[in-house]
C-alpha positions in Angstrom: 32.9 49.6 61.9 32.6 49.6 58.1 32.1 46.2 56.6 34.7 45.5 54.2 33.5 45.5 50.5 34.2 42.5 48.1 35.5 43.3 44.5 33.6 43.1 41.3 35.2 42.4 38.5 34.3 41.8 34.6 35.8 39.0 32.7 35.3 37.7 29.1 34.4 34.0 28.9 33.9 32.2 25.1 31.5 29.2 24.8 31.6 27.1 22.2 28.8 25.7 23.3 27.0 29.0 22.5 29.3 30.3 20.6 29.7 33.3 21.7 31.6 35.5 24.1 30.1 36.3 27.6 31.1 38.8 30.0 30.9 37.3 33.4 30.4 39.4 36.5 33.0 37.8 39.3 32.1 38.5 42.8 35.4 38.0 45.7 35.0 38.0 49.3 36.5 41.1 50.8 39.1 38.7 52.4 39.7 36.5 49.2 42.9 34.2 49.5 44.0 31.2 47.3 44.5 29.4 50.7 40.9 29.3 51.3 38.3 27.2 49.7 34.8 28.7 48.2 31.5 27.8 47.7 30.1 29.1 44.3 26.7 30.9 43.8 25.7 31.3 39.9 23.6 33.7 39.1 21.4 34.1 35.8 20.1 37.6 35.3 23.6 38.6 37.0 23.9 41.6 36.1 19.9 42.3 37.8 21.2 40.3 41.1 24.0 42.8 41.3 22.2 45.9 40.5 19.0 45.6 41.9 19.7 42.4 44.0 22.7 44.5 45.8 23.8 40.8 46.4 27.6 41.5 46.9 26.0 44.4 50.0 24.5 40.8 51.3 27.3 38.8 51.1 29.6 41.4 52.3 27.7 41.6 55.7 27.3 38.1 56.4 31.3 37.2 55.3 32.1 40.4 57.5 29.9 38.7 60.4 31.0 35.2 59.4 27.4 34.0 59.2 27.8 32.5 55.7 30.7 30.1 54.2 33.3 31.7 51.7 31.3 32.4 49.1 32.1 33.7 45.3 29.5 35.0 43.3 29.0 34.5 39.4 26.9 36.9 37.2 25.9 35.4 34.0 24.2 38.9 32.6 21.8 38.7 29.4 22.3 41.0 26.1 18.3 41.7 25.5 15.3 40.3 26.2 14.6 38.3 22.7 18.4 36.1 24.1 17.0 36.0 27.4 14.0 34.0 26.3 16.0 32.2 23.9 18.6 30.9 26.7 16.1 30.8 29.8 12.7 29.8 28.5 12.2 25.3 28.3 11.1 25.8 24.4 13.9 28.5 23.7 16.2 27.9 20.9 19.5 27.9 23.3 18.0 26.3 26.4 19.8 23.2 26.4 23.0 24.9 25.5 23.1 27.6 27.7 22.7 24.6 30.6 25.9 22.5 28.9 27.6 25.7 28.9 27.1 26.1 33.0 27.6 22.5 33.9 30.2 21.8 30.9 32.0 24.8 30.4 31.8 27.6 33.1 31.9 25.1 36.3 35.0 23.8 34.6 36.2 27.2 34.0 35.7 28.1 37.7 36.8 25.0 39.3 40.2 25.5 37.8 40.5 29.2 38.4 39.0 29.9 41.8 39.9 27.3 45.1 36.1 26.1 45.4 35.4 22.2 46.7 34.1 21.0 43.5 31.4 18.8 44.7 27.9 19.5 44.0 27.0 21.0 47.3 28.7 23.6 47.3 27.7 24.8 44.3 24.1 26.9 43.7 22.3 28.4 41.5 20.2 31.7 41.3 17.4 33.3 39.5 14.2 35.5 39.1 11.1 34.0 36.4 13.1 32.6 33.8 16.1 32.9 34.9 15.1 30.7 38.0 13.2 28.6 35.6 16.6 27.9 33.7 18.4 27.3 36.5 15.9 24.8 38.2 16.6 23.0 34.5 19.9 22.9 35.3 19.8 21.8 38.8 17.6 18.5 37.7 19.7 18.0 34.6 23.0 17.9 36.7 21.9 17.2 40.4 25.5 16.0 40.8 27.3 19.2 40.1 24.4 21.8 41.1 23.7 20.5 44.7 21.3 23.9 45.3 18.8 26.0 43.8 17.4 29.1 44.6 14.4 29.9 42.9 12.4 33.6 42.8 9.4 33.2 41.5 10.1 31.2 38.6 8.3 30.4 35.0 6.4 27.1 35.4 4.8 25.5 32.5 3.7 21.7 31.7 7.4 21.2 31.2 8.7 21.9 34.5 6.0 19.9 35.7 6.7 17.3 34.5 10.7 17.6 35.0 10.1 17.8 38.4 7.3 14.5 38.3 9.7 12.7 36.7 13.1 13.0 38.3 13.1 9.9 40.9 16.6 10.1 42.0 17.2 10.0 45.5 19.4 13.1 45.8 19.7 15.3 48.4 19.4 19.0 46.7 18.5 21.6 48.8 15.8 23.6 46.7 14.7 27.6 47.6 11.6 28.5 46.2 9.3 31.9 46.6 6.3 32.9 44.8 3.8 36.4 45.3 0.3 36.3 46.3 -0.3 38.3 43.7 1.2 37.1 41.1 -1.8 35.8 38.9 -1.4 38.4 36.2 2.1 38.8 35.8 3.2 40.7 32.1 4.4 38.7 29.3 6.4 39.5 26.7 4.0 39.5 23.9 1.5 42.4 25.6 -0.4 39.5 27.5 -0.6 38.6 31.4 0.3 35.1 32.5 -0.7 33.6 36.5 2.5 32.7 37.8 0.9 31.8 41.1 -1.5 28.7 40.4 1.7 26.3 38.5 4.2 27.3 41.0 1.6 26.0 44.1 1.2 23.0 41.7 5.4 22.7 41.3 5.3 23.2 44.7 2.8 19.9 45.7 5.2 17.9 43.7 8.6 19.1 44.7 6.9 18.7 48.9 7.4 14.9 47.8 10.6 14.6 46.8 13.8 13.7 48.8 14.9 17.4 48.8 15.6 19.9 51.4 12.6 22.3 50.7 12.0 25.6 51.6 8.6 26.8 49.9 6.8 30.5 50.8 4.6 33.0 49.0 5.6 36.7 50.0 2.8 39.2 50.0 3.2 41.0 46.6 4.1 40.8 42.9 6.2 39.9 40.3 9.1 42.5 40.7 12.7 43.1 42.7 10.4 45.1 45.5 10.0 41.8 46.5 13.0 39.4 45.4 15.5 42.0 46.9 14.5 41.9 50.3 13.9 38.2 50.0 17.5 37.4 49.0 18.7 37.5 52.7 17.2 35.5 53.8 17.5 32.6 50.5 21.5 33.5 50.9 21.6 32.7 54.4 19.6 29.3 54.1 21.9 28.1 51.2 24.7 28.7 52.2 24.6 29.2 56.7 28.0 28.6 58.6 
């Protein structure tokens, strides 16, 4: 039997707190009804998650087999590169407001046009190197309205560090978190390689601590989708298991 395919749709979101006009990539269950209620998944890089990720093919199969609750999906896509760094990076000129926008503006937004449970845990978020450093960000800077947090591979500097040191509330977030064995030379931006591998065991010592439902692995490979696509099953299933 064919599995029933969810629809896709584009819609144009302004934020004032960016000030700017976003087009949003909204993800509905094959079976989507108002009478229902939804768990939300937020992804940065959403175009990438669609595209590559073939996360609606994922989502499709376990709604279809009931494995997973209802479940909309949110693509927050990036215009370029230079605004990707600016938005996702914990120095970049828009970080903080690009996380207001998803706690303050686009949760909002959601809550009041979808039927989801608006409470924290049922809302995650999703992301590859800076987008999942971003969205980590966001989950510690809003534990009560981003209960989850899937994170592939992300950027970790001294910041994030030390985020993660410091947060000491006793919250129960459920936290995702991969990394590639071979990740110690990842490319940068500016024509340099970067080892994503040695601060991302060291997040990983700190967030082992912490009062959180954690999930921590290293995959056999690099920095690229190869990796993260295949690895999304099973990160979709964990967060979000009937």
């Amino acid at each position: 039997m064919e599995i029933p395919k969810g629809s896709l749709k584009e819609i144009s979101f302004h934020s004032n707190e960016l000030s700017e006009e976003l087009q949003l990539l909204i993800y509905l269950p094959a079976n989507y009804s108002p009478l229902y209620k939804y768990s939300i998944l937020i992804a940065q890089d959403g175009l990438d998650y669609f595209q590559l990720g073939r996360i609606g093919r994922i989502a499709d199969e376990y709604l279809f087999n009931n494995e997973i609750e209802n479940l909309i999906i949110v693509g927050v896509p990036y215009k370029d590169v230079e605004e990707r760094r600016k938005k996702y990076h914990p120095s970049g000129a828009s970080n903080q407001k690009y996380i207001r926008f998803l706690a303050h503006e686009l949760v909002p937004f959601l809550d009041g046009e979808y039927p989801t449970y608006q409470i924290g845990s049922t809302r995650a978020l999703i992301g590859d190197s800076l987008a999942a450093t971003v969205s980590f960000m966001a989950t510690l800077q809003y534990p009560n309205t981003f209960g989850k947090v899937i994170m592939q591979s992300p950027y970790v500097n001294h910041t994030i560090i030390q985020l993660a040191a410091n947060f000491l509330k006793n919250l129960g977030l459920e936290i995702y978190h991969v990394v590639g064995t071979l990740e110690t030379k990842v490319p940068m931006g500016n024509g340099g390689t970067s080892d994503f591998l040695t601060p991302n065991r060291e997040l990983s010592k700190i967030l082992a601590t912490k009062p959180f439902t954690y999930f921590y692995e290293e995959f056999p490979g690099d920095h690229t989708w190869t990796y993260w696509q295949p690895d999304l099953r099973r990160a979709i299933k964990r967060a979000f298991q009937n």
